[in-house]
C-alpha positions in Angstrom: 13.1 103.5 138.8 10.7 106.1 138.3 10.2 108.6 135.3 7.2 110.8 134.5 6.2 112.2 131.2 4.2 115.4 131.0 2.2 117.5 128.1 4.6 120.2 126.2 2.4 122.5 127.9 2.9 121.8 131.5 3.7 124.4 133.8 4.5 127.7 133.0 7.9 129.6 131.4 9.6 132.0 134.4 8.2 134.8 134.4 5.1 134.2 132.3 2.4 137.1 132.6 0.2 134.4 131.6 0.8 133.0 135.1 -2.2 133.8 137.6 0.6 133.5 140.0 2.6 136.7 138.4 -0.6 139.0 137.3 0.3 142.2 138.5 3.5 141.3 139.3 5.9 144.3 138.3 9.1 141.9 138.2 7.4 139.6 136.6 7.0 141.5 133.9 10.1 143.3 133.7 12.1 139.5 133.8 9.7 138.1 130.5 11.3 137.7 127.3 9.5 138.7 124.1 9.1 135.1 123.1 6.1 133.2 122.2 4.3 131.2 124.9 4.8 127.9 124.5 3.6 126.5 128.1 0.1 126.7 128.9 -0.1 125.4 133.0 -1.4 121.8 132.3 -0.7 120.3 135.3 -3.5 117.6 134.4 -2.3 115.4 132.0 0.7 113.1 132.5 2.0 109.6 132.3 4.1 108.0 134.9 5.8 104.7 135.0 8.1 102.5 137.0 10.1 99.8 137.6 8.6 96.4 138.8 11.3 94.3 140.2 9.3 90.9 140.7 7.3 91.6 137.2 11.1 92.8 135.9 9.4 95.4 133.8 8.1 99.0 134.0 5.0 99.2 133.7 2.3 102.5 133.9 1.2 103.0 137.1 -0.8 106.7 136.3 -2.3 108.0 133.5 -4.2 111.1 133.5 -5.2 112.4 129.7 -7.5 115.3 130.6 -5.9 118.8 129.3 -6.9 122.4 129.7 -6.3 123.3 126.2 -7.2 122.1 122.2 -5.4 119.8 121.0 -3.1 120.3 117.4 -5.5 118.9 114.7 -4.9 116.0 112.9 -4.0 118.2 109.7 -1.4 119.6 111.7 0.3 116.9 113.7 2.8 116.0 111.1 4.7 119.4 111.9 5.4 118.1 115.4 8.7 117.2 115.8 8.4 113.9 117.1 6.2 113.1 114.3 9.0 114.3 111.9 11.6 111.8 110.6 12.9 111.5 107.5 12.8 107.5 106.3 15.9 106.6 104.1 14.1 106.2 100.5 13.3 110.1 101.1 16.8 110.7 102.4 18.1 108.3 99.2 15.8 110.5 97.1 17.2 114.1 98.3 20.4 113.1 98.0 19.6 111.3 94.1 17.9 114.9 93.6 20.7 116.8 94.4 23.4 115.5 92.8 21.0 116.0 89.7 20.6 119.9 90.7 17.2 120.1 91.9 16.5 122.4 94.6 15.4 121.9 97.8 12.5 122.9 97.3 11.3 121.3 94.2 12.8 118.2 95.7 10.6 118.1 98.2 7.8 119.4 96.7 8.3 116.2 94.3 8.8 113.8 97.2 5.7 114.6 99.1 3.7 114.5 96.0 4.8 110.7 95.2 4.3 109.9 98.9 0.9 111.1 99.3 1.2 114.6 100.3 3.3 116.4 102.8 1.0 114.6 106.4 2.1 111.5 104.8 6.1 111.5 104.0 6.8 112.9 107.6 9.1 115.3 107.5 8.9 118.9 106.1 10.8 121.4 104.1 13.5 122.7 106.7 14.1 119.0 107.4 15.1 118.1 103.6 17.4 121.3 104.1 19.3 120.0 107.1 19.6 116.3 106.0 21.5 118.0 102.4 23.5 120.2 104.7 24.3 117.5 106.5 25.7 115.5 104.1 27.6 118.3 101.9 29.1 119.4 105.5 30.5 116.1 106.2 31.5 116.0 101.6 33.1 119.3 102.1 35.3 117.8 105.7 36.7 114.5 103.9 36.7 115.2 100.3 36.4 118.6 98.5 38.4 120.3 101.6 41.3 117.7 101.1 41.2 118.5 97.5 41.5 122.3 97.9 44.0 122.3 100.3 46.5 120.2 98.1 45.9 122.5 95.5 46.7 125.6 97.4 49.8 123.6 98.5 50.5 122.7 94.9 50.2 126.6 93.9 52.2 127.7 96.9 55.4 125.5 95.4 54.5 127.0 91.8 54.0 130.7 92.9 55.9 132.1 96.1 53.7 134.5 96.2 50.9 132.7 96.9 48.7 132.8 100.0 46.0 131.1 101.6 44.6 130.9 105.0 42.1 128.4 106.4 39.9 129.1 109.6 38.6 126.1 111.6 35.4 125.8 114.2 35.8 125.0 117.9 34.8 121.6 116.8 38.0 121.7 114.2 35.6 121.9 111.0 37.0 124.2 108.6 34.8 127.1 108.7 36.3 129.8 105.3 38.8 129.3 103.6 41.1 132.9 102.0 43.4 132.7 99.1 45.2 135.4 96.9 48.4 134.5 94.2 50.8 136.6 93.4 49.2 138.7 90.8 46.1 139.5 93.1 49.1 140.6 95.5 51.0 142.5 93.0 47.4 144.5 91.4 46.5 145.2 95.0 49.9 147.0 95.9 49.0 149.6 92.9 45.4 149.6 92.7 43.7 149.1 96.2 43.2 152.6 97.1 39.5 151.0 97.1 38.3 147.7 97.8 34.8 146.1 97.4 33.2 143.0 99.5 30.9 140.8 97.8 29.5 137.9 98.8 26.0 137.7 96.7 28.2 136.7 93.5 27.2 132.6 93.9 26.6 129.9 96.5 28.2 126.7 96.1 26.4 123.5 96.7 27.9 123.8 100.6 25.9 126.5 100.9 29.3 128.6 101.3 29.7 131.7 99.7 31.8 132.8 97.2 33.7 136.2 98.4 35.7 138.4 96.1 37.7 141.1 97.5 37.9 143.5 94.0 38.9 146.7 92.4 39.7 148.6 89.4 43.0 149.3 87.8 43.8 152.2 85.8 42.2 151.2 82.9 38.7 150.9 84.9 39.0 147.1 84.8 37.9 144.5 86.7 40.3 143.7 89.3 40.1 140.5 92.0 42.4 140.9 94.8 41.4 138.3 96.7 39.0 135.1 96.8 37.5 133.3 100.4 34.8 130.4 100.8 
């Protein structure tokens, strides 16, 4: 029946030395967190509303607008987030850039110029990022994990010495995936006295890394004992 809508900067965070109310105030100081202050105390501006039963609407019944701080320029309003939202011929476009193997970046950087410039497309960088991670999370659940996993089953039937492991996500996503045949087996029962990690070798398009598990042998060659997304 009733609801009330206040500026971002209403009130202050617990524990704010920025609070006249905590100045000087020794636990004050000692509960803050080293975090940038968001919250400013302005109690002055708000926007309530409620329900009118014979009108059957809500209506605004108080509006106060007057703040105690600047507000973001218009430059910069298009970084708020509830000015960001990313429109589906720019989400039709990421995705049309991606499977064409244009980065992120450049991707956006050619989006925002054919929309106008970046105030004018709505959405920014990090937003592109998480819309293709999105999608490629949800390819990776239904279609290229499926795939992988009947391979490794396939392998397992051709090799008995194959092994593979996958991990899975409190939400039951798979989150890595390990795999060694029998040869990596075999090499690492003679030549793992020493074992190197890697995982700056490549990134697939999940953003997953590739990680090698690796040696010599004793003819100082290159030696993979192991393999996990």
């Amino acid at each position: 029946y009733y609801i009330k809508y206040c500026c971002n900067k209403e009130g202050w965070r617990i524990g704010s030395e920025n609070n006249p109310a905590n100045r000087g105030s020794i636990d004050a100081k000692a509960r803050v967190r080293h975090v940038p202050e968001i919250r400013g105390g302005c109690d002055g501006a708000y926007i309530r509303i409620r329900w009118f039963k014979q009108f059957n609407c809500y209506k605004i019944y108080k509006w106060y607008d007057v703040h105690n701080h600047d507000m973001i320029p218009v430059a910069m309003r298009h970084y708020m987030r509830s000015n960001r939202k990313m429109a589906p011929v720019y989400k039709l476009l990421a995705d049309v850039n991606d499977a064409a193997g244009i980065g992120a970046t450049a991707s956006y950087n050619a989006i925002s110029t054919a929309g106008g410039g970046r105030k004018c497309i709505g959405f920014t960088r990090n937003d592109l990022k998480n819309h293709l991670r999105t999608v490629r999370t949800s390819s990776m659940e239904h279609g290229d994990a499926t795939a992988l996993l009947k391979h490794f089953r396939r392998q397992a039937k051709l090799d008995p010495g194959f092994f593979h492991e996958v991990e899975v996500d409190v939400d039951e996503n798979i989150a890595s995936i390990f795999w060694a045949d029998g040869k990596m087996r075999m090499d690492y029962h003679f030549f793992g006295d020493s074992v190197s990690f890697d995982t700056t070798y490549r990134t697939n398009k999940e953003y997953r890394p590739l990680a090698l598990f690796v040696g010599f042998n004793n003819h100082h060659q290159l030696t993979v004992f192991g393999a996990a997304l």
